[in-house]
N, CA, C and O of each residue as an XYZ file, in Angstrom:
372
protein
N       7.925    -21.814     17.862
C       6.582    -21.273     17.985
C       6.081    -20.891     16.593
O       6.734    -20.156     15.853
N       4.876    -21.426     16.258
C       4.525    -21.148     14.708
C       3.163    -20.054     15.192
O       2.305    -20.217     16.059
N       3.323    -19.263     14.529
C       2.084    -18.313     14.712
C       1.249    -18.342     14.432
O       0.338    -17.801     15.059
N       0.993    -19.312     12.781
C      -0.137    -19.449     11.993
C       0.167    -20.072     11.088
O       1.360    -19.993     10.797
N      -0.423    -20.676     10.500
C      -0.317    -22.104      9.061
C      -0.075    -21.257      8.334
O       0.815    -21.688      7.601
N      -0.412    -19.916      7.970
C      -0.430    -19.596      6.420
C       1.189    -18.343      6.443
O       1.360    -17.532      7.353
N       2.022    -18.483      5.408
C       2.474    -17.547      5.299
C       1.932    -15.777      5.060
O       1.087    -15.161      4.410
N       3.293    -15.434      6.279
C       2.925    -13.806      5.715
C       3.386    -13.474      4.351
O       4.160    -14.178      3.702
N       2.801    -12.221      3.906
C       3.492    -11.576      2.334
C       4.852    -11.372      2.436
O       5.623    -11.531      1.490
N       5.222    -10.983      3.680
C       6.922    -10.678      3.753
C       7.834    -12.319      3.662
O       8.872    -12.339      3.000
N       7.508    -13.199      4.137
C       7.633    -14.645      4.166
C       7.820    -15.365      2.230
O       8.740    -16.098      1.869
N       7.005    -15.009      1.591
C       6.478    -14.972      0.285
C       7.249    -14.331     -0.101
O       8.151    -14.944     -0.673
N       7.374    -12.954     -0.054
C       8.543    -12.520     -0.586
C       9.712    -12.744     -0.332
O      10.485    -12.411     -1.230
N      10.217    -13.247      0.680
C      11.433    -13.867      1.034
C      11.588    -15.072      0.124
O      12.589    -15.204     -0.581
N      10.565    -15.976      0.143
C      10.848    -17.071     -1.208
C      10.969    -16.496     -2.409
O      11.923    -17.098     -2.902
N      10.589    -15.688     -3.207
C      10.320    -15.439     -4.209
C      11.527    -15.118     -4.144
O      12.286    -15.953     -4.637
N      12.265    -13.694     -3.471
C      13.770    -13.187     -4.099
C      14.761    -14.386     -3.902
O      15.573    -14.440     -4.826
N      14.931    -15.416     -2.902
C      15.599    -16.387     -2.771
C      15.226    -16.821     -3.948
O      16.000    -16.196     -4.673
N      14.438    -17.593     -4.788
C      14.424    -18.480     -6.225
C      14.781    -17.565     -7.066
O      15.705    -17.891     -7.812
N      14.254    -16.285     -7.220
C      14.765    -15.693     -8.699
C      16.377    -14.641     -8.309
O      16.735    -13.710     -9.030
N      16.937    -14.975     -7.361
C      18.590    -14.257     -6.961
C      19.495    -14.849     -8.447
O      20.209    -13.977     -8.942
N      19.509    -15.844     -8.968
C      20.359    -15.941     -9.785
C      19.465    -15.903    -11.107
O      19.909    -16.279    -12.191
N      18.114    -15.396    -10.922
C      17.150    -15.557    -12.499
C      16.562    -16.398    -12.378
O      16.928    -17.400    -11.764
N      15.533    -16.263    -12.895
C      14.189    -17.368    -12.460
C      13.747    -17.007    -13.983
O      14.152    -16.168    -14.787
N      12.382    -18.366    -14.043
C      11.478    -18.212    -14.545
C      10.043    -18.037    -13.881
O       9.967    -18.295    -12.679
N       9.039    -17.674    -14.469
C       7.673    -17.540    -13.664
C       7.529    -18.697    -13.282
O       7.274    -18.809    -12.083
N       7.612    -19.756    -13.958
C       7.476    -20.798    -13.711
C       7.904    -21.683    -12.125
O       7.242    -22.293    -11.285
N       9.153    -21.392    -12.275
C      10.454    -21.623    -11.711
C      10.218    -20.957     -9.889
O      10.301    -21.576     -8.828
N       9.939    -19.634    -10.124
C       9.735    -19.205     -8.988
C       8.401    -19.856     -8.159
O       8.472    -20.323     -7.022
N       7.046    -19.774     -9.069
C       5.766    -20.529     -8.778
C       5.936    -21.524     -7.899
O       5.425    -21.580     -6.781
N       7.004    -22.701     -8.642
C       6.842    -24.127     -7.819
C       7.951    -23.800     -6.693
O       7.696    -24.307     -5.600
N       9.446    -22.845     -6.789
C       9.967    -22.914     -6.065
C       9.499    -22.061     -4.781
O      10.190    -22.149     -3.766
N       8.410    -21.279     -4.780
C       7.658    -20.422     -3.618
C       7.165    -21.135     -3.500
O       6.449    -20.883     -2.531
N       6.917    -22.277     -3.928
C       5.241    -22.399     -3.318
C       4.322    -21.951     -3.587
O       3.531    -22.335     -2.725
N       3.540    -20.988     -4.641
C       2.495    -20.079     -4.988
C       1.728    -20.881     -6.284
O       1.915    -21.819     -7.060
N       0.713    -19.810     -5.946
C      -0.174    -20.140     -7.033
C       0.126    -19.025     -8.058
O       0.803    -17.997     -8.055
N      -0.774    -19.753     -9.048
C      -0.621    -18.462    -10.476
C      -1.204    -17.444     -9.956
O      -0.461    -16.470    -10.077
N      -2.190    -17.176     -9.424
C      -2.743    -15.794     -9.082
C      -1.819    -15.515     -7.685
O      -2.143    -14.344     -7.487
N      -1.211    -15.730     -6.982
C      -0.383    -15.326     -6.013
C       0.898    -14.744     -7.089
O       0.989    -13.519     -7.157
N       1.848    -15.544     -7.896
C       2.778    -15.003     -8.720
C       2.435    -13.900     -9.429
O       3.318    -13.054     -9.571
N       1.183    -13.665     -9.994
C       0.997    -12.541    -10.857
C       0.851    -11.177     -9.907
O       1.193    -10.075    -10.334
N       0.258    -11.394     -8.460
C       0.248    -10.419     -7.948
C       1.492     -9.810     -7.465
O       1.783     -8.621     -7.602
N       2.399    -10.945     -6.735
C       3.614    -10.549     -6.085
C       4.430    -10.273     -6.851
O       5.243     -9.460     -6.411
N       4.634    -10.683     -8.107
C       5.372    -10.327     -9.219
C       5.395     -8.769     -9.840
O       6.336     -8.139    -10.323
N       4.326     -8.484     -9.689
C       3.352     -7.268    -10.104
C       4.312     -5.969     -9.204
O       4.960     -5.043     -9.691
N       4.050     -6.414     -7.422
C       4.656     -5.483     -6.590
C       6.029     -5.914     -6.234
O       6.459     -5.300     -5.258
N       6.937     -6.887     -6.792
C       8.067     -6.623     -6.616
C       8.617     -5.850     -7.795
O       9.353     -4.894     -7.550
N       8.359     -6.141     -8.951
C       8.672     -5.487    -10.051
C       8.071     -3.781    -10.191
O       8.434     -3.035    -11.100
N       7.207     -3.427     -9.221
C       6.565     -2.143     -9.643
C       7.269     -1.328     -8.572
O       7.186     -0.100     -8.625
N       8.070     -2.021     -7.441
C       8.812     -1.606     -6.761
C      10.327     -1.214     -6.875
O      10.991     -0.297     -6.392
N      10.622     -2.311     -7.734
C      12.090     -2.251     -8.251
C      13.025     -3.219     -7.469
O      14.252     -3.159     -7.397
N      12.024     -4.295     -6.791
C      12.811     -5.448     -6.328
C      13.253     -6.635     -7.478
O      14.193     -7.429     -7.442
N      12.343     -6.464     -8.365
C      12.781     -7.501     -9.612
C      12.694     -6.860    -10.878
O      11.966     -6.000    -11.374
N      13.784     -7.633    -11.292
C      13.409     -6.819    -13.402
C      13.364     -7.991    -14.178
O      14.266     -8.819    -14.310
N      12.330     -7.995    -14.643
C      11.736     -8.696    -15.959
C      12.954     -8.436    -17.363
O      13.062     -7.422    -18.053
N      13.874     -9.912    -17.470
C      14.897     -9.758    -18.481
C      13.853    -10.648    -19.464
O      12.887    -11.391    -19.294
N      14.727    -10.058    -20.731
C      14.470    -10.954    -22.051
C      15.494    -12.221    -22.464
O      16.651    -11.844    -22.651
N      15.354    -13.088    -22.569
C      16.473    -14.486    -22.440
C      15.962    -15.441    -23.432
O      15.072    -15.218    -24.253
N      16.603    -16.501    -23.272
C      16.153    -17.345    -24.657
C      14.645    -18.511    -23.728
O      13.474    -18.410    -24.093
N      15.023    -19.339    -22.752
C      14.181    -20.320    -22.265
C      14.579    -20.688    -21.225
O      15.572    -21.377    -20.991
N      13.198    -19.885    -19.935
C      12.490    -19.688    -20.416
C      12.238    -18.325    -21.324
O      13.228    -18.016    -21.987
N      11.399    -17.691    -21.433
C      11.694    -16.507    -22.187
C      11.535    -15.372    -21.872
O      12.051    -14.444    -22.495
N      10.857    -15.235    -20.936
C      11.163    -13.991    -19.858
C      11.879    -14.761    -19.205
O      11.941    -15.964    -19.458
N      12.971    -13.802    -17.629
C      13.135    -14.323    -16.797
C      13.521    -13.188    -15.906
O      14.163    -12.204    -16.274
N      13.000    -13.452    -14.507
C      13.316    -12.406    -13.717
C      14.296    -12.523    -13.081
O      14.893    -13.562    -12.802
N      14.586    -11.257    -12.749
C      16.021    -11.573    -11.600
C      15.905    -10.174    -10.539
O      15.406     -9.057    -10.682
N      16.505    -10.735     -9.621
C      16.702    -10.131     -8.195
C      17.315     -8.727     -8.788
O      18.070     -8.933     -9.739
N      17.151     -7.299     -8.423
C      17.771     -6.009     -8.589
C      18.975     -6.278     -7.246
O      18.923     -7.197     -6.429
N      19.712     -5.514     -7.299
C      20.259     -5.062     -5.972
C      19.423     -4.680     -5.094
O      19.336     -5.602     -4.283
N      18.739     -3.815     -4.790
C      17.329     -3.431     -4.003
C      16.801     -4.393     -3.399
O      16.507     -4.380     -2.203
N      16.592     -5.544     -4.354
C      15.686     -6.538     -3.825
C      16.632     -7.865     -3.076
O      16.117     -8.825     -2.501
N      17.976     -7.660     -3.233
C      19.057     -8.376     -2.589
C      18.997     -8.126     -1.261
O      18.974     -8.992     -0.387
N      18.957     -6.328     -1.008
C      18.994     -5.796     -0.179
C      18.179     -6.454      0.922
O      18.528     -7.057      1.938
N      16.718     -6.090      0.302
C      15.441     -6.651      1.043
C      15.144     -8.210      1.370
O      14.231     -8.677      2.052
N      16.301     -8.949      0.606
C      16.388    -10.166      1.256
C      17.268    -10.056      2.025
O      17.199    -11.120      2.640
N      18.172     -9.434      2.491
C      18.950     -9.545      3.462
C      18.673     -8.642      4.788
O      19.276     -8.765      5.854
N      17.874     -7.922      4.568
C      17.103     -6.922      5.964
C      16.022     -8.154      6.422
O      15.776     -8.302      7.619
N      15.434     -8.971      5.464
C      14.267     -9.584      6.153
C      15.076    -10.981      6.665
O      14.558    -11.815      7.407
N      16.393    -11.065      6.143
C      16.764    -12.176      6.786
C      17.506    -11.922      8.231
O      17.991    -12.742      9.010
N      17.438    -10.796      8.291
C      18.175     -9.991      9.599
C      17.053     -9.456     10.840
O      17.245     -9.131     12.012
N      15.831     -9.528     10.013
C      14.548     -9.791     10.988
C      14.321    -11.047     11.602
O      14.073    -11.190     12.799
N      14.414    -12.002     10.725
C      14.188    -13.433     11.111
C      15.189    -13.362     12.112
O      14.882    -13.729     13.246
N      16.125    -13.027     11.925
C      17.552    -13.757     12.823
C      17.322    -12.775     14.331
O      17.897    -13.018     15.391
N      16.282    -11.569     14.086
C      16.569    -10.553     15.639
C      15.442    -11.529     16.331
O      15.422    -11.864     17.516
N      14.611    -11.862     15.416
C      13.061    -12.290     15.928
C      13.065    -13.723     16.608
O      11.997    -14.219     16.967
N      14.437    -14.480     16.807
C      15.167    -15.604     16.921
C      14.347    -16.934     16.020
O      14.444    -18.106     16.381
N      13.427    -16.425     14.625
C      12.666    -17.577     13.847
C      13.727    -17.814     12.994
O      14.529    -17.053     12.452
N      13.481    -19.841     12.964
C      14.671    -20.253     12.062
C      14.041    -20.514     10.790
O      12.962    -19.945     10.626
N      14.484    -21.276      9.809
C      13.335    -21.105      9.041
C      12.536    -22.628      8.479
O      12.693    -23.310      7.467
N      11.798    -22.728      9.453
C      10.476    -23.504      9.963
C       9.571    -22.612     10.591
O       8.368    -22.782     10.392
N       9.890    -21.852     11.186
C       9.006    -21.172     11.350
C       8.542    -19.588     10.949
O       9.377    -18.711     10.727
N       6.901    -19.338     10.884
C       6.465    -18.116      9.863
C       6.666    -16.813     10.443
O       6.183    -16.831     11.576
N       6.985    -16.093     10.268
C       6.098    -14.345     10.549
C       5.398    -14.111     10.347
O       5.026    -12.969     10.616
């Protein structure tokens, strides 16, 4: 059962900590979510102002973010929603 074409923000954020779990680039996460530049700058904005991601300094790319513990966490509570909510993942919240 699909609820709606468009992803939810919690959905979005589930991609996002899945691509940057071992370090991402902005880049990197962008094409691997699926997002646009103005979608990355925002969600980026509130995972990091939350303390789900930290903005490292690295060689290339040259920022790169990576998953906190916190935000491990929160991928694994929302993957424990999906799994009560019986959605596999084809389908949205």
């Amino acid at each position: 059962m699909r609820v709606n074409q468009r992803r939810s923000d919690i959905e979005i954020i589930s991609d996002m900590l899945e691509v940057g779990e071992n370090g991402a680039g902005k880049t990197q996460i962008m094409y691997g979510a699926n997002m646009s530049y103005s979608q990355i700058q925002k969600y980026l904005g509130f995972l990091m102002g939350h303390g789900f991601i930290d903005k490292m300094k690295m060689g290339n790319p040259s920022v790169t973010y990576q998953v906190t513990d916190s935000g491990l966490k929160l991928l694994e509570l929302i993957g424990n929603l999906k799994e009560m909510l019986g959605l596999d993942e084809s389908e949205i919240l």
